[in-house]
N, CA, C and O atoms as a GROMACS GRO file, in nm:
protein
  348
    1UNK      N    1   8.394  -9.592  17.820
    1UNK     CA    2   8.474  -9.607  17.699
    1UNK      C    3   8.405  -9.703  17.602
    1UNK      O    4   8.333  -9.794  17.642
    2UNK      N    5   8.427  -9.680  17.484
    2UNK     CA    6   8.359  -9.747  17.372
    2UNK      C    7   8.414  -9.913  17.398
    2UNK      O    8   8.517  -9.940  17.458
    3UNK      N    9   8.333  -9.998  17.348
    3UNK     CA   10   8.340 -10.149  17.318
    3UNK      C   11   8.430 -10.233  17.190
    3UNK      O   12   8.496 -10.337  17.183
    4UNK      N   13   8.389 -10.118  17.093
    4UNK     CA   14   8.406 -10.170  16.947
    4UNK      C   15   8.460 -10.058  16.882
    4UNK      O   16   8.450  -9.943  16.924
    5UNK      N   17   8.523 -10.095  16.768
    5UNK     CA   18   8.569 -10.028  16.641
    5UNK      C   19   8.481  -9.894  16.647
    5UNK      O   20   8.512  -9.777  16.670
    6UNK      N   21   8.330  -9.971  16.610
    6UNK     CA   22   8.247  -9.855  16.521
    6UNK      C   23   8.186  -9.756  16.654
    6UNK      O   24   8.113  -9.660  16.633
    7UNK      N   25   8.238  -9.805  16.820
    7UNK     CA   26   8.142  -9.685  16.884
    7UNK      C   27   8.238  -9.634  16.896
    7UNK      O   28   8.209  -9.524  16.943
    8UNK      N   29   8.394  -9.643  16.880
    8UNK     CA   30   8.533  -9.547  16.894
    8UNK      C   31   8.496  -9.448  16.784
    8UNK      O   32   8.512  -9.328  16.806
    9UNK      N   33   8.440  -9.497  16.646
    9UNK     CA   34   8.446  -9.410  16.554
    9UNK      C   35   8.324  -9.330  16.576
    9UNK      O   36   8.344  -9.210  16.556
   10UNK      N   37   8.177  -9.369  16.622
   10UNK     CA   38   8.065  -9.302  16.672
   10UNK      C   39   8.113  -9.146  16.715
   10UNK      O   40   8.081  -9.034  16.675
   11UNK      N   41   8.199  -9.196  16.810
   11UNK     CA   42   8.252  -9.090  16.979
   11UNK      C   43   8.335  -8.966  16.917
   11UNK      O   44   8.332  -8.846  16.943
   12UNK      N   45   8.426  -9.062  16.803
   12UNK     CA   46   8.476  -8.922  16.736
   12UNK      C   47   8.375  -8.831  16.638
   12UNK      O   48   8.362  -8.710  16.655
   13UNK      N   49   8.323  -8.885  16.561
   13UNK     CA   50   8.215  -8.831  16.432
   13UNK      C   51   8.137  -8.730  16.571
   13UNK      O   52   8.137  -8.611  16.539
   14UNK      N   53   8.091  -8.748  16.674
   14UNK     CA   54   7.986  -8.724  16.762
   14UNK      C   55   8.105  -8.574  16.789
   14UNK      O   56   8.058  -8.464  16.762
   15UNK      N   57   8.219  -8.580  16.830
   15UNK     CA   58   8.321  -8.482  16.906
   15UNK      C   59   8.287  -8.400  16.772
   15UNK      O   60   8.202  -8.311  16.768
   16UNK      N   61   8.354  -8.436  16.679
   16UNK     CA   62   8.383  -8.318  16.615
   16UNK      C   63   8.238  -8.257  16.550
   16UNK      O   64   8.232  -8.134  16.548
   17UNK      N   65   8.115  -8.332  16.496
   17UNK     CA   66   8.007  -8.265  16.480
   17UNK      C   67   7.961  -8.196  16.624
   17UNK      O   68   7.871  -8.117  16.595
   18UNK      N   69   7.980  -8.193  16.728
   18UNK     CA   70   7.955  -8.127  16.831
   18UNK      C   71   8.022  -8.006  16.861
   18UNK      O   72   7.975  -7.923  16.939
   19UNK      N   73   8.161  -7.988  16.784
   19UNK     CA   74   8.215  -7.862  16.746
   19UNK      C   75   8.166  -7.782  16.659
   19UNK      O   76   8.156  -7.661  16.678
   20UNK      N   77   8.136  -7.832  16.573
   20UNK     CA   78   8.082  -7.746  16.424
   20UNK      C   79   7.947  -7.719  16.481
   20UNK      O   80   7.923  -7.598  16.485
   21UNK      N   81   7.854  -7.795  16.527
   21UNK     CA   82   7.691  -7.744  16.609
   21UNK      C   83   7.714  -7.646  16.696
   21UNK      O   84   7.618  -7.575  16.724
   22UNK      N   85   7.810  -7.626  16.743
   22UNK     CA   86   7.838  -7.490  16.897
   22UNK      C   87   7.902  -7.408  16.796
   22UNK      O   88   7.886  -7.300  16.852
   23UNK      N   89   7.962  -7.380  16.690
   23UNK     CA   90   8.048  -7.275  16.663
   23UNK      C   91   7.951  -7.227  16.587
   23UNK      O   92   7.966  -7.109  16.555
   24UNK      N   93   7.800  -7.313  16.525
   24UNK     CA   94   7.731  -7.256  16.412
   24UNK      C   95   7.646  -7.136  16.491
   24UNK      O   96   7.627  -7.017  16.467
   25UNK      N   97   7.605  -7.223  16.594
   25UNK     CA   98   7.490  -7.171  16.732
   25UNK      C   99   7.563  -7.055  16.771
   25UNK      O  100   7.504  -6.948  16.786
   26UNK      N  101   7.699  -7.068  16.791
   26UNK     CA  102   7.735  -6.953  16.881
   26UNK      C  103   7.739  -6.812  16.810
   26UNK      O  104   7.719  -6.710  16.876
   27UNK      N  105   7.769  -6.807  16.659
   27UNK     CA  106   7.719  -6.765  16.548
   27UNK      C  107   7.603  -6.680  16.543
   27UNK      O  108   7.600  -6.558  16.553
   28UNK      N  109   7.508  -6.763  16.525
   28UNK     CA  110   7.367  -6.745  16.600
   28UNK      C  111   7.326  -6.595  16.670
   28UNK      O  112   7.279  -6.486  16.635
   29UNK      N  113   7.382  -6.675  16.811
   29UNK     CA  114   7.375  -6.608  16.945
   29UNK      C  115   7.419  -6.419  16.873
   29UNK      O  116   7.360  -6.311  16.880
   30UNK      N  117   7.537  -6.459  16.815
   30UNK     CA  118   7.648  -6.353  16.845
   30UNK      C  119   7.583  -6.222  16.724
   30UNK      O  120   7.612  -6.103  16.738
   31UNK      N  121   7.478  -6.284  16.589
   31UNK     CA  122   7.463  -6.214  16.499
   31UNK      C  123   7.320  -6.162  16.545
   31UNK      O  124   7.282  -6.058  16.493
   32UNK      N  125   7.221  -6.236  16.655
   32UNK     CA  126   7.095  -6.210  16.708
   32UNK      C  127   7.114  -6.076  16.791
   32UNK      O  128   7.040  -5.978  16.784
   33UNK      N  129   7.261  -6.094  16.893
   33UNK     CA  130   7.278  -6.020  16.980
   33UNK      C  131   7.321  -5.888  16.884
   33UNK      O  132   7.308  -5.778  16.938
   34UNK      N  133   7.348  -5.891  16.807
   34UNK     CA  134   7.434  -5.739  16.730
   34UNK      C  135   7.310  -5.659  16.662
   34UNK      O  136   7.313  -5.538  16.641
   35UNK      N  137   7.169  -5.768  16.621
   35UNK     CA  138   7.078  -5.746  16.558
   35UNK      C  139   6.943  -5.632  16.670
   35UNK      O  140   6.848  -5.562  16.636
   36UNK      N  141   7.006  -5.667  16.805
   36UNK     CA  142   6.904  -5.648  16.892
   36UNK      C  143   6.965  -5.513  16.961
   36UNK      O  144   6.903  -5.418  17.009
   37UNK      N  145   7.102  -5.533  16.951
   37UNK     CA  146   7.193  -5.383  16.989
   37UNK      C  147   7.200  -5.279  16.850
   37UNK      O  148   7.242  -5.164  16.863
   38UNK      N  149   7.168  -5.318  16.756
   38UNK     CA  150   7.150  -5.176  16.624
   38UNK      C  151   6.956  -5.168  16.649
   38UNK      O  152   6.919  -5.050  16.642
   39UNK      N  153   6.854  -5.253  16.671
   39UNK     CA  154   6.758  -5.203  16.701
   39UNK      C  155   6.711  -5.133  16.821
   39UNK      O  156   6.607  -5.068  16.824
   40UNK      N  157   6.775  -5.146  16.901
   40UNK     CA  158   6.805  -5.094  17.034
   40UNK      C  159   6.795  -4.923  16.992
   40UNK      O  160   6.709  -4.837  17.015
   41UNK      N  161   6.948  -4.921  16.906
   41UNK     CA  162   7.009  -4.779  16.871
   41UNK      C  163   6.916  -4.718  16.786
   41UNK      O  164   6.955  -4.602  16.772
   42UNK      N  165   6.819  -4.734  16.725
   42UNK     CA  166   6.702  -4.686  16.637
   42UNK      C  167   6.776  -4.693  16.499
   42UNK      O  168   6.687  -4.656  16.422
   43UNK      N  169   6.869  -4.714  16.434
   43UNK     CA  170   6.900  -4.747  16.347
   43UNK      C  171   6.851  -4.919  16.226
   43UNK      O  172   6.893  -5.032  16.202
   44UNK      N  173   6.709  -4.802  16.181
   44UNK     CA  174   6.638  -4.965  16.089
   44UNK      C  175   6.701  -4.970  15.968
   44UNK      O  176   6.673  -5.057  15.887
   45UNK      N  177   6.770  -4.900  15.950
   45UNK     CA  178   6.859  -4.966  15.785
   45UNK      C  179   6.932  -5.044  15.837
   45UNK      O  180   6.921  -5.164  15.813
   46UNK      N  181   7.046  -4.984  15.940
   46UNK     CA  182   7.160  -5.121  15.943
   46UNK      C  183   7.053  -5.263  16.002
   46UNK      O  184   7.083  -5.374  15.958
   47UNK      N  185   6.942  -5.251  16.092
   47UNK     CA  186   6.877  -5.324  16.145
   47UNK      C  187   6.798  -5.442  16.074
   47UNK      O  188   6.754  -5.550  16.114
   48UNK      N  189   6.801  -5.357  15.918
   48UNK     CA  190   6.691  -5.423  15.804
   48UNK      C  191   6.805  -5.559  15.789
   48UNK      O  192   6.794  -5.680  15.813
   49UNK      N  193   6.918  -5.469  15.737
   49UNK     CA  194   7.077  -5.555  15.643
   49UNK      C  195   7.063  -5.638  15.792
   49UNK      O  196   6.981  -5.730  15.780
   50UNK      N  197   7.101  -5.633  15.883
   50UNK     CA  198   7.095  -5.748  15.954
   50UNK      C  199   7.016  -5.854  15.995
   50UNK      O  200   7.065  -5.962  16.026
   51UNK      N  201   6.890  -5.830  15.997
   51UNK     CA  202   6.829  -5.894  15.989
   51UNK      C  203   6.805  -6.011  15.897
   51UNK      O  204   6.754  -6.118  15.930
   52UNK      N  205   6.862  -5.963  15.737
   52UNK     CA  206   6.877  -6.030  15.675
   52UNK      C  207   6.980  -6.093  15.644
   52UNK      O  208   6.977  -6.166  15.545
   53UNK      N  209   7.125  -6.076  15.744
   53UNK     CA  210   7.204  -6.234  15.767
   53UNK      C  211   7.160  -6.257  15.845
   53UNK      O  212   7.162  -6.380  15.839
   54UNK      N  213   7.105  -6.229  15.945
   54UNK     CA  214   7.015  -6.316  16.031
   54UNK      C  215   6.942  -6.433  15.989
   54UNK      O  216   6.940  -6.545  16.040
   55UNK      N  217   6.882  -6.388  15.887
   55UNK     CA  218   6.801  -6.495  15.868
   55UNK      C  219   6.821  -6.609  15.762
   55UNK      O  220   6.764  -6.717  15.751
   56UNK      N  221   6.936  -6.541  15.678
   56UNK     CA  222   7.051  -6.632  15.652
   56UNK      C  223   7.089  -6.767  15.682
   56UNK      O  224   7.073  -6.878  15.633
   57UNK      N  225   7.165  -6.696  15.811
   57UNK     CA  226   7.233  -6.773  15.913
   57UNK      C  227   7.135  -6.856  16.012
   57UNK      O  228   7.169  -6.961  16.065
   58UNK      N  229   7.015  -6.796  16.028
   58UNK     CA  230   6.919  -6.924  16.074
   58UNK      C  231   6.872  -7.055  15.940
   58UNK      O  232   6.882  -7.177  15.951
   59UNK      N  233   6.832  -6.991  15.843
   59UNK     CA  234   6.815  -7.074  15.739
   59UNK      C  235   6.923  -7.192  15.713
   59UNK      O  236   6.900  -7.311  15.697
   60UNK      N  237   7.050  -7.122  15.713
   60UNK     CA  238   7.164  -7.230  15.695
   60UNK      C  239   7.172  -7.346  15.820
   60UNK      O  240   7.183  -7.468  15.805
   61UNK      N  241   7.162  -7.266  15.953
   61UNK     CA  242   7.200  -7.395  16.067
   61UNK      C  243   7.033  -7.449  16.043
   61UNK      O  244   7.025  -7.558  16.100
   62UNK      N  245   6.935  -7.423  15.998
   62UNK     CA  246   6.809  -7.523  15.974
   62UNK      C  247   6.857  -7.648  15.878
   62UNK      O  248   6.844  -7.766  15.911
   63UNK      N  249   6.919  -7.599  15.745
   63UNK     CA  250   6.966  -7.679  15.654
   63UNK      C  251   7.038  -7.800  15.667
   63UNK      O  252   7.037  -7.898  15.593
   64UNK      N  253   7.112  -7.773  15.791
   64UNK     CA  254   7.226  -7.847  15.816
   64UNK      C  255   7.219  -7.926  15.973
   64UNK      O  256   7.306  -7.975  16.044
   65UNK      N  257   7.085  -7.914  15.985
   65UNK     CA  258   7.044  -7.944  16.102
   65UNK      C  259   7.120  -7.903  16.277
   65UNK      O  260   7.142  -7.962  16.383
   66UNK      N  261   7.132  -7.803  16.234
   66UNK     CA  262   7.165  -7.769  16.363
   66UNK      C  263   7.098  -7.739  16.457
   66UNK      O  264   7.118  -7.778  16.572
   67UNK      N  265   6.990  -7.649  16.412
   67UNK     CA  266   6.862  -7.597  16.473
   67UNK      C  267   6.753  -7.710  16.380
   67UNK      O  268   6.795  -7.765  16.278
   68UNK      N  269   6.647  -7.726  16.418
   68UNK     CA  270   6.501  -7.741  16.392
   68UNK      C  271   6.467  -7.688  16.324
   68UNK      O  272   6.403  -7.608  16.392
   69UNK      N  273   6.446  -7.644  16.182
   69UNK     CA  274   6.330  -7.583  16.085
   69UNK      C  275   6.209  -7.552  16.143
   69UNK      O  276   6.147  -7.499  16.051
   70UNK      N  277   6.140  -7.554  16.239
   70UNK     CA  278   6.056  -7.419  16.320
   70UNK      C  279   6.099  -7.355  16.396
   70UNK      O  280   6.037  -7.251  16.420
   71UNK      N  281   6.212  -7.379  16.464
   71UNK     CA  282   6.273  -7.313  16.552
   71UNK      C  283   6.336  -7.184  16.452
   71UNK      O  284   6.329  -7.070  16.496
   72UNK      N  285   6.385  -7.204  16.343
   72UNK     CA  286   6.446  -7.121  16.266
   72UNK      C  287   6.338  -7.018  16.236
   72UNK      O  288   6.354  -6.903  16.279
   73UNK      N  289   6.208  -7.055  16.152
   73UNK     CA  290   6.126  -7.006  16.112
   73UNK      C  291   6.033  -6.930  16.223
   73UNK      O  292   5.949  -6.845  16.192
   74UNK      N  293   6.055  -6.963  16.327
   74UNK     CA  294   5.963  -6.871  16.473
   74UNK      C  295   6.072  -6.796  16.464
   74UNK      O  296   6.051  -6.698  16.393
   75UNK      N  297   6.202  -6.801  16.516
   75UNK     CA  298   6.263  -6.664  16.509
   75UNK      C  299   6.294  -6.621  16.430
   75UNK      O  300   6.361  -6.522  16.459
   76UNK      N  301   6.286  -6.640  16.312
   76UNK     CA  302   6.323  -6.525  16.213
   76UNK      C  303   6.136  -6.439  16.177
   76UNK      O  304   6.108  -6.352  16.095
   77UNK      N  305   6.056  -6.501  16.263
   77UNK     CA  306   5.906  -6.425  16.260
   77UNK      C  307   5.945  -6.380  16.379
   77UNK      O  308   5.892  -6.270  16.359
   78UNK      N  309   5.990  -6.367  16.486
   78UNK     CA  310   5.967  -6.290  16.543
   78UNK      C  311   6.072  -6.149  16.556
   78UNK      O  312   6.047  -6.034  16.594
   79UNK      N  313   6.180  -6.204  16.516
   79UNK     CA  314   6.231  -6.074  16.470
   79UNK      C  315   6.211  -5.984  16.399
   79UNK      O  316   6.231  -5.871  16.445
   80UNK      N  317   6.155  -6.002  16.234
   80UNK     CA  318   6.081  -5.952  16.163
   80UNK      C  319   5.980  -5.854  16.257
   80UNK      O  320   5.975  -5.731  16.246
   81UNK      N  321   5.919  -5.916  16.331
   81UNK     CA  322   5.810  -5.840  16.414
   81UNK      C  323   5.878  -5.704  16.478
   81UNK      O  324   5.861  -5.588  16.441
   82UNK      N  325   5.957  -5.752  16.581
   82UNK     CA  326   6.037  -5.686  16.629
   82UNK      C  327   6.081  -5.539  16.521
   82UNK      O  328   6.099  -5.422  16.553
   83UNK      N  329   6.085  -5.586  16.428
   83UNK     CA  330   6.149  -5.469  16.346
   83UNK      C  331   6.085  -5.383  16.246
   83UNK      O  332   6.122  -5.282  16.185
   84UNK      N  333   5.962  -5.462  16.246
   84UNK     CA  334   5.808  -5.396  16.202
   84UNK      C  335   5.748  -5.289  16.292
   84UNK      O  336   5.692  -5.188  16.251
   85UNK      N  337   5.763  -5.319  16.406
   85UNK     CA  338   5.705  -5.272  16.540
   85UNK      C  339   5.807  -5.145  16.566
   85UNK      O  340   5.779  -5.094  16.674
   86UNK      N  341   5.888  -5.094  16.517
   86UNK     CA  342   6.024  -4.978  16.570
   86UNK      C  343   5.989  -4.908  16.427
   86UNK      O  344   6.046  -4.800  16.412
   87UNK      N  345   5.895  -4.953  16.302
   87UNK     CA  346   5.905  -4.850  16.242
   87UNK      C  347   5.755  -4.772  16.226
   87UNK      O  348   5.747  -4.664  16.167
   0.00000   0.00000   0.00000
């Protein structure tokens, strides 16, 4: 348990930015996975449009530090690839 005022307030700022970092990520996960099931299906138009909230949505959790700014920028290259490579 915290000591002081400011590590009570730390513990909360820490809780709730630790909500908003998992709901951005899970986000993520959930728009990568939909991106990889329409390339799957051979469908590269819907595959293109997704890709590009994909990369969106990586750009934004880079912005906001959720992810790493290379981490963002390797996968949104390697998806790109991915979707170069099916046409």
């Amino acid at each position: 348990m915290p000591n002081t005022k400011s590590a009570e307030r730390r513990m909360r700022n820490s809780a709730r930015k630790q909500l908003r970092n998992r709901s951005s990520k899970s986000r993520l996960h959930t728009l990568e996975r939909n991106y990889q099931e329409v390339l799957k299906a051979g469908k590269k138009e819907e595959a293109a449009q997704s890709l590009r909230q994909l990369s969106s949505a990586f750009d934004k959790a880079a912005k906001t530090g959720v992810i790493h700014k290379s981490t963002a920028s390797r996968k949104k290259s390697r998806l790109a690839l991915q979707l170069a490579r099916t046409k």
